[in-house]
mmCIF file as Biopython writes it, N, C-alpha, C and O atoms, coordinates in Angstrom:
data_model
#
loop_
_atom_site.group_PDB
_atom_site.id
_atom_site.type_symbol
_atom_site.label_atom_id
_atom_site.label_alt_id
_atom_site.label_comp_id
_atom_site.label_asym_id
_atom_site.label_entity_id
_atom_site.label_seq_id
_atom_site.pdbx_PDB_ins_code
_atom_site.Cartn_x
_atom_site.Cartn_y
_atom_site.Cartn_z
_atom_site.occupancy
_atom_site.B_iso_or_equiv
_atom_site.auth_seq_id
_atom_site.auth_asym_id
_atom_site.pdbx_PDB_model_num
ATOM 1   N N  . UNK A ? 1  ? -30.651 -5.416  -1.824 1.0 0.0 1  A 1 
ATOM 2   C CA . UNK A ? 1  ? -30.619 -6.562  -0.936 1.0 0.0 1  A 1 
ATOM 3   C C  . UNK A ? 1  ? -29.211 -6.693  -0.348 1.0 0.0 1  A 1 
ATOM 4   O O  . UNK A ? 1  ? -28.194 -6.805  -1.033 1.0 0.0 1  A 1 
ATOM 5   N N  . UNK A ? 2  ? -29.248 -6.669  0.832  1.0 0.0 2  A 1 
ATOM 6   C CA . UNK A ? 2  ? -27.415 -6.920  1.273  1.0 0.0 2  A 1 
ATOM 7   C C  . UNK A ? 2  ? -27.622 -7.933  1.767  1.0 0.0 2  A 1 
ATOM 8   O O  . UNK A ? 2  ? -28.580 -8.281  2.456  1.0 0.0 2  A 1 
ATOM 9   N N  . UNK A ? 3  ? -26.458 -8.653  1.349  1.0 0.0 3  A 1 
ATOM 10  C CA . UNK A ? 3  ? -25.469 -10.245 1.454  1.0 0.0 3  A 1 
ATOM 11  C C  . UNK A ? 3  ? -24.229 -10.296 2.661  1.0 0.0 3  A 1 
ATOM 12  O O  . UNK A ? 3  ? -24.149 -9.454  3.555  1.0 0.0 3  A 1 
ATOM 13  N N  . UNK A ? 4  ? -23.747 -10.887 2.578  1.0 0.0 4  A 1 
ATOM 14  C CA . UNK A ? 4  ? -22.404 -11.133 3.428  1.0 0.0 4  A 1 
ATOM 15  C C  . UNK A ? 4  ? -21.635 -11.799 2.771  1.0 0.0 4  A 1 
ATOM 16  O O  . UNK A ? 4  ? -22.068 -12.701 2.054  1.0 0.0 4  A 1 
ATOM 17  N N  . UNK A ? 5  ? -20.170 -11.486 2.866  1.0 0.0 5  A 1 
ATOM 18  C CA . UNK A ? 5  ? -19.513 -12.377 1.624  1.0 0.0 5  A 1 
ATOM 19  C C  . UNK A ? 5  ? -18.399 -13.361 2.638  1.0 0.0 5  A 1 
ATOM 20  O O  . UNK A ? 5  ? -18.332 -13.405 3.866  1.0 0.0 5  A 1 
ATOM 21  N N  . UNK A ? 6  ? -17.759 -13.945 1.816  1.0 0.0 6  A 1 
ATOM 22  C CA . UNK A ? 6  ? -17.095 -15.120 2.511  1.0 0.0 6  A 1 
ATOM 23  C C  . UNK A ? 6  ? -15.722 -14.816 2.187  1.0 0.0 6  A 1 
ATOM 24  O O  . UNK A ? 6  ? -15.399 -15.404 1.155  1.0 0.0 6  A 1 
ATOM 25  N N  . UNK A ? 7  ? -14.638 -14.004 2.761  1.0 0.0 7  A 1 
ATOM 26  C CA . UNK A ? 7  ? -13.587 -13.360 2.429  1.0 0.0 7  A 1 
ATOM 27  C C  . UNK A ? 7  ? -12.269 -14.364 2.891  1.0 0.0 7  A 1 
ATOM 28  O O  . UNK A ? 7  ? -12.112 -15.150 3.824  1.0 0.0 7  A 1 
ATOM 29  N N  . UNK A ? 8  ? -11.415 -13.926 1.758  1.0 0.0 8  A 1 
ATOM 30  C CA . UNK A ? 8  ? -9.881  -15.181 2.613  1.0 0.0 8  A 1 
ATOM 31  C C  . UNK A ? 8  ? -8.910  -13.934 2.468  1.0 0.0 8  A 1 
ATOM 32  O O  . UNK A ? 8  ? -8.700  -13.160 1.534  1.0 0.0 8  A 1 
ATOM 33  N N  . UNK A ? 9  ? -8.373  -14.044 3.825  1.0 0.0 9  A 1 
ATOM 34  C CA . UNK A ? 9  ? -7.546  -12.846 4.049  1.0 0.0 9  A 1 
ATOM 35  C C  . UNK A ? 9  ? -6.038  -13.461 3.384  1.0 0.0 9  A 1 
ATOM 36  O O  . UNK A ? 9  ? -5.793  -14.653 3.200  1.0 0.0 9  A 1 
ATOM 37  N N  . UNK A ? 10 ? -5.176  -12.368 3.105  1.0 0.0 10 A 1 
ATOM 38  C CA . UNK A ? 10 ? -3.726  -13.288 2.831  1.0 0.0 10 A 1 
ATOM 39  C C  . UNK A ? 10 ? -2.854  -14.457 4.090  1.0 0.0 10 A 1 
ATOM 40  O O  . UNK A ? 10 ? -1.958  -15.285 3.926  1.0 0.0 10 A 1 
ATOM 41  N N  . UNK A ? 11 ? -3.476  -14.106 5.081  1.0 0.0 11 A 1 
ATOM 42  C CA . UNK A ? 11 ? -2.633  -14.621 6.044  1.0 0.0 11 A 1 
ATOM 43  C C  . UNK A ? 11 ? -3.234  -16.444 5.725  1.0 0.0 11 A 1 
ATOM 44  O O  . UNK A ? 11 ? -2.603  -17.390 6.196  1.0 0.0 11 A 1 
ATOM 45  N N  . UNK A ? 12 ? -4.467  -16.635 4.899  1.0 0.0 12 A 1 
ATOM 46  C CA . UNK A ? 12 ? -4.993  -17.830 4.862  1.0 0.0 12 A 1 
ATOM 47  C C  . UNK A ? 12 ? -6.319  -17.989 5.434  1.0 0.0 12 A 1 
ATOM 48  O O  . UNK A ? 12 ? -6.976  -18.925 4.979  1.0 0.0 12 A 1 
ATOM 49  N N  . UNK A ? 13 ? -6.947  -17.140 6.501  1.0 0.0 13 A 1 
ATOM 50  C CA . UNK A ? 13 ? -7.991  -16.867 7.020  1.0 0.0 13 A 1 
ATOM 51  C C  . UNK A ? 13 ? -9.497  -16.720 6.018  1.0 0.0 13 A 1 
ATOM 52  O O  . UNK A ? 13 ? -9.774  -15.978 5.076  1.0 0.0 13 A 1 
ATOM 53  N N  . UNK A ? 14 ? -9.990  -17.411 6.473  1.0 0.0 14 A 1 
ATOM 54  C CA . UNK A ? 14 ? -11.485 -17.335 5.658  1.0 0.0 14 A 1 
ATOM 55  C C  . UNK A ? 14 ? -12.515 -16.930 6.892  1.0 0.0 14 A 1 
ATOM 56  O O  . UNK A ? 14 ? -12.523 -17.615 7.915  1.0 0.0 14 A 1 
ATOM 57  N N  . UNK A ? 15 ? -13.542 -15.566 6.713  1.0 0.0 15 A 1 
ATOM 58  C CA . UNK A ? 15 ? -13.980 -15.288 7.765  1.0 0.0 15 A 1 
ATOM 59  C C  . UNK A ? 15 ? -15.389 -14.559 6.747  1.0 0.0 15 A 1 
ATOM 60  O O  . UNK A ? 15 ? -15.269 -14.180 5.582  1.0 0.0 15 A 1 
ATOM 61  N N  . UNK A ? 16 ? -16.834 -14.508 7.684  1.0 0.0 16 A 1 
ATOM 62  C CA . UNK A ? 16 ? -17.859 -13.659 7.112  1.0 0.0 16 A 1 
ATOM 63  C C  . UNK A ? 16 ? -17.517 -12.494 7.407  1.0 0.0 16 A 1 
ATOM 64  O O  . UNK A ? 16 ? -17.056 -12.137 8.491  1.0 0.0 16 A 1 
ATOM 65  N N  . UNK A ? 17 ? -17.821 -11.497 5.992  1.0 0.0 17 A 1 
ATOM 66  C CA . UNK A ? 17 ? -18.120 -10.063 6.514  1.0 0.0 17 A 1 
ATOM 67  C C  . UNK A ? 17 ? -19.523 -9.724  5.974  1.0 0.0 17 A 1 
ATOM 68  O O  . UNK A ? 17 ? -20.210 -10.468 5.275  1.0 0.0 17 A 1 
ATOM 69  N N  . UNK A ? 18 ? -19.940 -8.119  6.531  1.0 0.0 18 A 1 
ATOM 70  C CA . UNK A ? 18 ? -21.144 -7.387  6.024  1.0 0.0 18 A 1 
ATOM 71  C C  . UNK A ? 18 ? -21.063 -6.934  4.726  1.0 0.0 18 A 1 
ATOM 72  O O  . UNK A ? 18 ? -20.605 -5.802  4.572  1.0 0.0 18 A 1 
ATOM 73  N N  . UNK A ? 19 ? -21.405 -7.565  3.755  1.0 0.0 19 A 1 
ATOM 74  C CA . UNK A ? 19 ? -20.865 -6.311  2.285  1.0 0.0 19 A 1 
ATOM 75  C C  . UNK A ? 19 ? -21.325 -4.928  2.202  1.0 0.0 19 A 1 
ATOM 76  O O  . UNK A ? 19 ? -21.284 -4.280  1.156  1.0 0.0 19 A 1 
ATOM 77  N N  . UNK A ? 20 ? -21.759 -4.484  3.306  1.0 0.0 20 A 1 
ATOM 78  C CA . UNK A ? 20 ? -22.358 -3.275  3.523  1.0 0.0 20 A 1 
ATOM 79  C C  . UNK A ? 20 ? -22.127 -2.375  5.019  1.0 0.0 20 A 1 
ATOM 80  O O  . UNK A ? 20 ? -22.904 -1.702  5.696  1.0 0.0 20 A 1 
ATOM 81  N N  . UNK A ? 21 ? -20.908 -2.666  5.137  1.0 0.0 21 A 1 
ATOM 82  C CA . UNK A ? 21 ? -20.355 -2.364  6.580  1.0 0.0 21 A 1 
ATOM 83  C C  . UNK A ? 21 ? -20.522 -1.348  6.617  1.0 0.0 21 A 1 
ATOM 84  O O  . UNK A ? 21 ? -20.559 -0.709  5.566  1.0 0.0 21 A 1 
ATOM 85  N N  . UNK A ? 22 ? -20.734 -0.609  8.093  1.0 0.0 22 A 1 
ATOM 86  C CA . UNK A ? 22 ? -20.016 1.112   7.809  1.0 0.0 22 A 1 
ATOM 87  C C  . UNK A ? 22 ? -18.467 1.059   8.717  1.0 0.0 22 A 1 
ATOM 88  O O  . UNK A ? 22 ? -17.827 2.110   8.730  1.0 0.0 22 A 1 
ATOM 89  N N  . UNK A ? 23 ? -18.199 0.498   9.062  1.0 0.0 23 A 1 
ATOM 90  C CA . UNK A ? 23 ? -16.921 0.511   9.765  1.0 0.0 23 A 1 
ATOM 91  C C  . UNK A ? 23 ? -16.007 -0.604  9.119  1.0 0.0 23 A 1 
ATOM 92  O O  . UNK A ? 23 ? -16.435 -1.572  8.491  1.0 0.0 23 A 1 
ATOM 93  N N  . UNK A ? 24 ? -14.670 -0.316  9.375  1.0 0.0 24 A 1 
ATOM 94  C CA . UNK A ? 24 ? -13.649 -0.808  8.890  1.0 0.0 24 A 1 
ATOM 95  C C  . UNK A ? 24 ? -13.666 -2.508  9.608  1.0 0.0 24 A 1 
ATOM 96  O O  . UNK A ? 24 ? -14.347 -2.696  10.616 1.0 0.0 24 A 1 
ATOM 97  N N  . UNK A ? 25 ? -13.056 -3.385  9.135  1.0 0.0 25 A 1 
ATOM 98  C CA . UNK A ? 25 ? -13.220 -4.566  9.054  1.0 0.0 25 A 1 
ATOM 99  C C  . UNK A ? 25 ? -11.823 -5.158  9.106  1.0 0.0 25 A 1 
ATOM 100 O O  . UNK A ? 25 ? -11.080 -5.007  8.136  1.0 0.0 25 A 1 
ATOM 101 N N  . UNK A ? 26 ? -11.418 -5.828  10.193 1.0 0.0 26 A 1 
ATOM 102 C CA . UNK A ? 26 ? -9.856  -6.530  10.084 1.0 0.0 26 A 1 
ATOM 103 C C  . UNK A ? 26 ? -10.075 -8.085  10.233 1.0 0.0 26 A 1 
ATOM 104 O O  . UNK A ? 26 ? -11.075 -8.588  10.745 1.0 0.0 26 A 1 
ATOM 105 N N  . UNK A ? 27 ? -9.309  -8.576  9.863  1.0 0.0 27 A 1 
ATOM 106 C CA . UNK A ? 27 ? -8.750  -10.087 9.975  1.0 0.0 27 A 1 
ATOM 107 C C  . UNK A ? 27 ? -8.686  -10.617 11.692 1.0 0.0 27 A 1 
ATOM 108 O O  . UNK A ? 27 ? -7.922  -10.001 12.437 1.0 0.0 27 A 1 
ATOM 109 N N  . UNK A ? 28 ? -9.398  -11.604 12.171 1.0 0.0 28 A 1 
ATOM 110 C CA . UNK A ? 28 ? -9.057  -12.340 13.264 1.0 0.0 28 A 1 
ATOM 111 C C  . UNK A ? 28 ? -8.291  -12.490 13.402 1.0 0.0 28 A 1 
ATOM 112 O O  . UNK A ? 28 ? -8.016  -12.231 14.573 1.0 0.0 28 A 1 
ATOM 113 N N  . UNK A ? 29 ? -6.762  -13.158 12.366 1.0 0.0 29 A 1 
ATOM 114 C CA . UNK A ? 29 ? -6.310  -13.761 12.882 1.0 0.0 29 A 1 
ATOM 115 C C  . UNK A ? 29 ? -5.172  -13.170 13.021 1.0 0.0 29 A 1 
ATOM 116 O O  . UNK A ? 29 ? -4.521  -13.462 14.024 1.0 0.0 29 A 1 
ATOM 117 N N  . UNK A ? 30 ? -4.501  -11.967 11.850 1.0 0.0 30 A 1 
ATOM 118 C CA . UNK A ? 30 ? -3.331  -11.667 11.442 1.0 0.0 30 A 1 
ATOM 119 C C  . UNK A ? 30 ? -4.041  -9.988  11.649 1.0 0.0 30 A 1 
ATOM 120 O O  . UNK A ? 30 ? -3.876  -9.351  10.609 1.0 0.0 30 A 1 
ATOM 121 N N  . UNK A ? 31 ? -4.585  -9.382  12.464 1.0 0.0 31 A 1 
ATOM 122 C CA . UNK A ? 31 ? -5.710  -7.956  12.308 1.0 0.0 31 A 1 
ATOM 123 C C  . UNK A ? 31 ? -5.189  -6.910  10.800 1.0 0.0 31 A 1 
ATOM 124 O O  . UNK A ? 31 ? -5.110  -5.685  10.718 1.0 0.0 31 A 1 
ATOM 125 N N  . UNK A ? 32 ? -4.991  -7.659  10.067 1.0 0.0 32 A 1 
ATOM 126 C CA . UNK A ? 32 ? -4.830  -7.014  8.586  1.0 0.0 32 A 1 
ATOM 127 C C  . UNK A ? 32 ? -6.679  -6.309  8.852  1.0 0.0 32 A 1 
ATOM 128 O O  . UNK A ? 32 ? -7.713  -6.716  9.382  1.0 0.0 32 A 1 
ATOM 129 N N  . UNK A ? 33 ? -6.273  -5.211  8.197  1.0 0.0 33 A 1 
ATOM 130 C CA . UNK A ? 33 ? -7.356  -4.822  7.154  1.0 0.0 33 A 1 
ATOM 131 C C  . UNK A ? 33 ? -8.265  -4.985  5.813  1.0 0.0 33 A 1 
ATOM 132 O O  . UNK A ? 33 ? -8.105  -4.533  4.679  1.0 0.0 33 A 1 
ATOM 133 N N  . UNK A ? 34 ? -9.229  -5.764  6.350  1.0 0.0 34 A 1 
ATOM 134 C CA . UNK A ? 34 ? -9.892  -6.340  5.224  1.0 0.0 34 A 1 
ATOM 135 C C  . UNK A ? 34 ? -10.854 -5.652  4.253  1.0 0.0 34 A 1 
ATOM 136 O O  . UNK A ? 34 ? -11.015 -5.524  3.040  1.0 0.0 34 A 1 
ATOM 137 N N  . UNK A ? 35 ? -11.338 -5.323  5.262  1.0 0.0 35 A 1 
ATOM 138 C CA . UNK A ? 35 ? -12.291 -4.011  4.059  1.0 0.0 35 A 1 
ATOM 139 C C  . UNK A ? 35 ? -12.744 -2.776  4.750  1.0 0.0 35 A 1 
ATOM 140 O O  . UNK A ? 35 ? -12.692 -2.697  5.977  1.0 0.0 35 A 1 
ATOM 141 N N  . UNK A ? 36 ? -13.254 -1.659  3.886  1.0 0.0 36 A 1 
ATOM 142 C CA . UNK A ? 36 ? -13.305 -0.354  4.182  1.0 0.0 36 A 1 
ATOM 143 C C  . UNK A ? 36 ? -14.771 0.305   3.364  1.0 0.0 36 A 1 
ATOM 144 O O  . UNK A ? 36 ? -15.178 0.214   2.206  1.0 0.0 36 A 1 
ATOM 145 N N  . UNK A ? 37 ? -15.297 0.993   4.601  1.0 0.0 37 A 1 
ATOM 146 C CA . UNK A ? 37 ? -16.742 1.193   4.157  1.0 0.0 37 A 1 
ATOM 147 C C  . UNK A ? 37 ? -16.348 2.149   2.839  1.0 0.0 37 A 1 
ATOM 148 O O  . UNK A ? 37 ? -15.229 2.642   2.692  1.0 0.0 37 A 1 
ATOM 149 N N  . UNK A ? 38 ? -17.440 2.320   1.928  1.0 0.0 38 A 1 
ATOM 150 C CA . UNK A ? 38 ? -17.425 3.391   0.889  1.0 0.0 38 A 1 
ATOM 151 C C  . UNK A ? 38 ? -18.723 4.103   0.535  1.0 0.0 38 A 1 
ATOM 152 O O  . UNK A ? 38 ? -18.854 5.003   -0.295 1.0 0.0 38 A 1 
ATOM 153 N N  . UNK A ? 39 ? -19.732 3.511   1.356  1.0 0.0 39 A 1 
ATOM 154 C CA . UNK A ? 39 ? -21.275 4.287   1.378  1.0 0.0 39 A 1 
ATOM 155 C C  . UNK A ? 39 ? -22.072 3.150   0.694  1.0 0.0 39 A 1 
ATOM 156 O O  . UNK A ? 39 ? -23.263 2.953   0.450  1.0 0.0 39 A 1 
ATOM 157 N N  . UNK A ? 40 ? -21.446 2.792   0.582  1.0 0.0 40 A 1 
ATOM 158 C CA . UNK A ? 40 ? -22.284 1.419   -0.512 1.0 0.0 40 A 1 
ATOM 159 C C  . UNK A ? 40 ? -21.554 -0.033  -0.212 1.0 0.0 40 A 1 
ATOM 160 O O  . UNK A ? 40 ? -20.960 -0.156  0.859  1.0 0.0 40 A 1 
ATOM 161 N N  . UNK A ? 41 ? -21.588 -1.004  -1.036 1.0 0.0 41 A 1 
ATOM 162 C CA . UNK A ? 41 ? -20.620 -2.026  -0.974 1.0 0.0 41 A 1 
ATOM 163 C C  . UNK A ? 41 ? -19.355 -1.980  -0.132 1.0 0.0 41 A 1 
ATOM 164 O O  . UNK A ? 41 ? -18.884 -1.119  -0.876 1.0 0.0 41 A 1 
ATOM 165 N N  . UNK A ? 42 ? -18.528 -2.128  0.639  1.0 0.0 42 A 1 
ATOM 166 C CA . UNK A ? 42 ? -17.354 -2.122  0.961  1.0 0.0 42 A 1 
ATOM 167 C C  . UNK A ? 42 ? -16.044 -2.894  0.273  1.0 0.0 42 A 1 
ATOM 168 O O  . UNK A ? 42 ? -15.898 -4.107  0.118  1.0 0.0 42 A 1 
ATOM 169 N N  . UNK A ? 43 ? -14.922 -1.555  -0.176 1.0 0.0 43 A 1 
ATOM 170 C CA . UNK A ? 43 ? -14.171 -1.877  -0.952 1.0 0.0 43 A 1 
ATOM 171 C C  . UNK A ? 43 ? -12.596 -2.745  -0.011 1.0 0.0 43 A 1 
ATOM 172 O O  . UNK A ? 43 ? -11.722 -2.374  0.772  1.0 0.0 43 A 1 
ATOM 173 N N  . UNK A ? 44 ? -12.952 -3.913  -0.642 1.0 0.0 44 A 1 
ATOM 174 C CA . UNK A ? 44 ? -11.642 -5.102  -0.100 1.0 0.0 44 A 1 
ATOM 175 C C  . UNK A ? 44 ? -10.220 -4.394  -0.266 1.0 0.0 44 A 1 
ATOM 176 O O  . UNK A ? 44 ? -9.970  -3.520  -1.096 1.0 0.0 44 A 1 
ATOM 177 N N  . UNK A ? 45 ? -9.495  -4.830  0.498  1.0 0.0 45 A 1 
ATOM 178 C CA . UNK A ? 45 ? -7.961  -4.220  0.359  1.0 0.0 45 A 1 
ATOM 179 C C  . UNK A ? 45 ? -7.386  -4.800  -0.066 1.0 0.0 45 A 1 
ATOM 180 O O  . UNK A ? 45 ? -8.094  -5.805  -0.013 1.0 0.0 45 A 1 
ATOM 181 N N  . UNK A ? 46 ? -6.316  -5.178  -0.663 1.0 0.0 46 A 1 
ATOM 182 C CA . UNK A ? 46 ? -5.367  -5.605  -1.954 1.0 0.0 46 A 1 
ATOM 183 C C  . UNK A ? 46 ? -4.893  -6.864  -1.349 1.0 0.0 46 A 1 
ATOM 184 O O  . UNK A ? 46 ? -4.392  -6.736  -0.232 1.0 0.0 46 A 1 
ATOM 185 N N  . UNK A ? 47 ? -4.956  -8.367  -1.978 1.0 0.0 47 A 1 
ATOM 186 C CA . UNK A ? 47 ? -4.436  -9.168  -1.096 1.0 0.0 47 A 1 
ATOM 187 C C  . UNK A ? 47 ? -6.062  -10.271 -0.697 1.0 0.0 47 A 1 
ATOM 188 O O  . UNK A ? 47 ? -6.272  -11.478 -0.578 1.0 0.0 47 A 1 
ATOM 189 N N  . UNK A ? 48 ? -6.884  -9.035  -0.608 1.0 0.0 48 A 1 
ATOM 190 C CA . UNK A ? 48 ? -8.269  -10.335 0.329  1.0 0.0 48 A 1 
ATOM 191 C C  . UNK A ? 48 ? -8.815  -10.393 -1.066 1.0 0.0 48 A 1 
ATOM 192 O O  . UNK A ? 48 ? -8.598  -9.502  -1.888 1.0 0.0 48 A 1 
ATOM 193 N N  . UNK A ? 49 ? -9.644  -11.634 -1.354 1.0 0.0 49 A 1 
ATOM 194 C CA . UNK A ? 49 ? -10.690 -11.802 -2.333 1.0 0.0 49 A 1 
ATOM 195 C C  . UNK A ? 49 ? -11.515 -12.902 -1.821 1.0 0.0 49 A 1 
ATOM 196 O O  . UNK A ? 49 ? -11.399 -13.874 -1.075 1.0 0.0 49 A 1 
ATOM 197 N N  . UNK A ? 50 ? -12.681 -12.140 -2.777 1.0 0.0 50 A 1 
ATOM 198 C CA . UNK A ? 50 ? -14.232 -12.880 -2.101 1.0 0.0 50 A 1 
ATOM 199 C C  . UNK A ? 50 ? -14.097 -14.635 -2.677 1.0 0.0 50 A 1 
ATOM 200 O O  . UNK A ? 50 ? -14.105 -15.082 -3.824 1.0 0.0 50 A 1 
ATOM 201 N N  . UNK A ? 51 ? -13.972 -15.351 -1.307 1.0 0.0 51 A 1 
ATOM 202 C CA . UNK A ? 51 ? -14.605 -16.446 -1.820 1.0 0.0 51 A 1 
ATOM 203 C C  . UNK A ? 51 ? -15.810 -17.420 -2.132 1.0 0.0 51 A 1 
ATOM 204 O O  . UNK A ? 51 ? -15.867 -18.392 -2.885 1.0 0.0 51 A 1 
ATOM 205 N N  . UNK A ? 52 ? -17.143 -16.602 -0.971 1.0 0.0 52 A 1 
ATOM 206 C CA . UNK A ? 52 ? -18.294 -16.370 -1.687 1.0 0.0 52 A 1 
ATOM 207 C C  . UNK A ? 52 ? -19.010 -15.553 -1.097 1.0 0.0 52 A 1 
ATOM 208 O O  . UNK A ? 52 ? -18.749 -14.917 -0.076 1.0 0.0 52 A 1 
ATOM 209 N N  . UNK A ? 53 ? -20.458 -15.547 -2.081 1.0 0.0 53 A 1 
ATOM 210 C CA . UNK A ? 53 ? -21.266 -14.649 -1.347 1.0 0.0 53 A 1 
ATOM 211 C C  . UNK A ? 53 ? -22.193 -15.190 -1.172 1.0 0.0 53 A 1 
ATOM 212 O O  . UNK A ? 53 ? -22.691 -15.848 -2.085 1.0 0.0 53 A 1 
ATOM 213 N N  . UNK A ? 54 ? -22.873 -15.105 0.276  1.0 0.0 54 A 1 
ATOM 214 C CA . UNK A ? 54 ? -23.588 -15.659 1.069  1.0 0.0 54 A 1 
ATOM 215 C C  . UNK A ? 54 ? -24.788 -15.016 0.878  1.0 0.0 54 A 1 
ATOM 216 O O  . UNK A ? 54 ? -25.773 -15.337 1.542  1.0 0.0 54 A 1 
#
């Protein structure tokens, strides 16, 4: 079943992503890199954590 999670970037940004992206994923506001496909789940980059899952 894929979800979407509710991510807060370091810059302070809280934004939806796909937890199942195939493409790379940046921040609106600060274009940090938020997450990175891995064939499965997409693995968050150091700094973002899930604040929920949708």
């Amino acid at each position: 079943m894929s979800k979407f999670l509710k991510v807060k970037c370091g810059c302070g940004n809280e934004q939806t992503i796909f937890a199942h992206s195939s493409s790379k994923v940046g921040c609106l506001v600060c274009s940090k890199e938020l997450a990175t496909p891995t064939g499965a789940q997409v693995k968050l980059a150091e700094g973002v954590s899930i604040v929920k899952v949708l």
